[in-house]
C-alpha positions as CSV (number, residue, x, y, z in Angstrom):
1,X,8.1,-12.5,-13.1
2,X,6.6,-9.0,-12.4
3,X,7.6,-6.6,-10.4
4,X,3.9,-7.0,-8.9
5,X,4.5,-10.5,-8.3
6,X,8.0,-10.4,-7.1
7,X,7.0,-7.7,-3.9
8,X,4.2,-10.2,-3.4
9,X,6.4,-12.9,-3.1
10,X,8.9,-11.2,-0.5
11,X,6.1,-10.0,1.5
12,X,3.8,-13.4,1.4
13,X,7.2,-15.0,3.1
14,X,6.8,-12.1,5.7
15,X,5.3,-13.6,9.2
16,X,3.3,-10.3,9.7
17,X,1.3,-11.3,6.6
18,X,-0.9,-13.6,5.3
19,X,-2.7,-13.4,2.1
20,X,-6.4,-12.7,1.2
21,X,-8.8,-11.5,-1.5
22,X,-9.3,-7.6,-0.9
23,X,-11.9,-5.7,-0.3
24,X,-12.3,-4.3,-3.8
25,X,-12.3,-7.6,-5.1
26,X,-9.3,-7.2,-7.7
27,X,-6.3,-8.8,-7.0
28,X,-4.3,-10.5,-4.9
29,X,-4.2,-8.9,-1.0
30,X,-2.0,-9.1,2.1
31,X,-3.6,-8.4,5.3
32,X,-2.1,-8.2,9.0
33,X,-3.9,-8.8,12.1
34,X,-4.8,-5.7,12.1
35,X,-6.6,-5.5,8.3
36,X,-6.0,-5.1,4.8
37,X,-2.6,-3.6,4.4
38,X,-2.0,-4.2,-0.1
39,X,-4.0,-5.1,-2.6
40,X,-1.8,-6.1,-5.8
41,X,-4.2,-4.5,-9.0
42,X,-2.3,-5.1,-11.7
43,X,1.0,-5.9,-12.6
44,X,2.3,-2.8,-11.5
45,X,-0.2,-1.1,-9.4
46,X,-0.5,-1.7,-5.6
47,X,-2.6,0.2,-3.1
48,X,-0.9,0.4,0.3
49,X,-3.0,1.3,3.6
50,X,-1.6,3.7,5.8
51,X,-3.0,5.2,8.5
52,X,-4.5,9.0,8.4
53,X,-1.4,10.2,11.3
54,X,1.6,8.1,8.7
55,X,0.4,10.0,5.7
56,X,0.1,13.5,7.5
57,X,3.8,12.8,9.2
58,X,5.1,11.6,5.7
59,X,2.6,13.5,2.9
60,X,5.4,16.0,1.7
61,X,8.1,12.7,1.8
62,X,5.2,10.8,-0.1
63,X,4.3,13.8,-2.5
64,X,7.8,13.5,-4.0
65,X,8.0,10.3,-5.1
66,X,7.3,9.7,-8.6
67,X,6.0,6.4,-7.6
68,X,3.2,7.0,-5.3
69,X,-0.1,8.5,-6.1
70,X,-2.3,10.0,-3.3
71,X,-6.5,10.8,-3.4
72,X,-7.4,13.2,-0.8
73,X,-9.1,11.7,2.2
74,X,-8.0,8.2,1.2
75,X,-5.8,6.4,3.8
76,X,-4.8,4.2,0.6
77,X,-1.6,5.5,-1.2
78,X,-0.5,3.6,-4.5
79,X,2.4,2.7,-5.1
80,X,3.3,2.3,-9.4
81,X,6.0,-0.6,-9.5
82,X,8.2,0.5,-13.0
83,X,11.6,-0.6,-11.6
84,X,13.0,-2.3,-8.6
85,X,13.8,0.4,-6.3
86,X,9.9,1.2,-6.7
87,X,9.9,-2.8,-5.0
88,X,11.8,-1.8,-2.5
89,X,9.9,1.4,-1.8
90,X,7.0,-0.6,-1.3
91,X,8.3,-3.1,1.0
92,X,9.7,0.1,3.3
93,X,6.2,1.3,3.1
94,X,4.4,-2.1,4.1
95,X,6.8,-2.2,7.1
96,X,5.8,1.4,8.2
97,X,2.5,0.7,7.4
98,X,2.2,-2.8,10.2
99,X,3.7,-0.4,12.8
100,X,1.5,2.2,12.0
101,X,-1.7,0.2,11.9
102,X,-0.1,-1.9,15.5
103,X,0.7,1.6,16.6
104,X,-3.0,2.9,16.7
105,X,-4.1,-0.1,17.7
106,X,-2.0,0.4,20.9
107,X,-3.1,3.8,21.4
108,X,-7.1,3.0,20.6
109,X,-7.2,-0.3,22.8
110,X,-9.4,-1.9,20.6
111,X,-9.1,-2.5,16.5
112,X,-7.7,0.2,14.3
113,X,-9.6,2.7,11.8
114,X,-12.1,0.2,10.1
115,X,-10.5,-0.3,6.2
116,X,-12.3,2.1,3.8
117,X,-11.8,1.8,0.2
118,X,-8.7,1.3,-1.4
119,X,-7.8,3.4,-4.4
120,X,-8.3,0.9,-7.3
121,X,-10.1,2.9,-10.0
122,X,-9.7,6.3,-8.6
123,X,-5.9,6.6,-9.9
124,X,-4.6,7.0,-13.7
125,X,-1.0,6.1,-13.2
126,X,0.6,7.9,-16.6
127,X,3.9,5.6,-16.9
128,X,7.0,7.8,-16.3
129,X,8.8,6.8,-19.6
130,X,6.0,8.5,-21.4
131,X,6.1,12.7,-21.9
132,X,2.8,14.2,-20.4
């Protein structure tokens, strides 16, 4: 089993989340009430949506990580899956990501920021095992 496949299969058992086909059309997806919130690329690239005010409070946090990738202006982070800590990185992410996303839906009164484009194909994820 895949890294890939095992976070999808701890977060399909979640009751938050049900699964989907994405937006970008590649993959499998999750999605809350509240929208998309992953989309599972490859067998070790997932796109996580955040919203804009999570990745401003947590950009320098998020900037560290060898394991996430940001584009600027994209409310999509991904998250490169190359060993099981990466997993669970990914599942703390998902969780901030629903209160996030319930979060702003509580403060708009209506539904959250509309789901742009995820990051598939607009991130080159160089494996860390490999020199640059």
């Amino acid at each position: 089993m895949t890294l890939a496949e095992r976070a999808f299969e701890r977060l399909h058992a979640w009751p938050d989340l049900s699964a989907g086909r994405p937006s970008c059309g590649t993959g499998p997806a999750l999605r809350s009430v509240h929208g998309e919130i992953v989309h599972f690329h490859s067998d070790r690239d997932v796109d996580l949506h955040l919203t804009g005010r999570a990745i401003e409070r947590f950009a320098s946090d998020l900037q560290g990580s060898t394991a996430i990738h940001l584009v600027p202006g994209s409310r999509w982070v991904t998250v490169h899956l190359d060993c099981d800590t990466d997993v669970d990185l990914l599942l703390s992410l998902v969780s901030m990501a629903l209160k996030a996303h319930q979060g702003q839906q509580t403060q708009q009164g209506q539904q959250g920021e509309r789901t742009a484009p995820c990051n598939f194909r607009r991130v080159t994820v160089v494996p860390r095992d490999i020199p640059a």
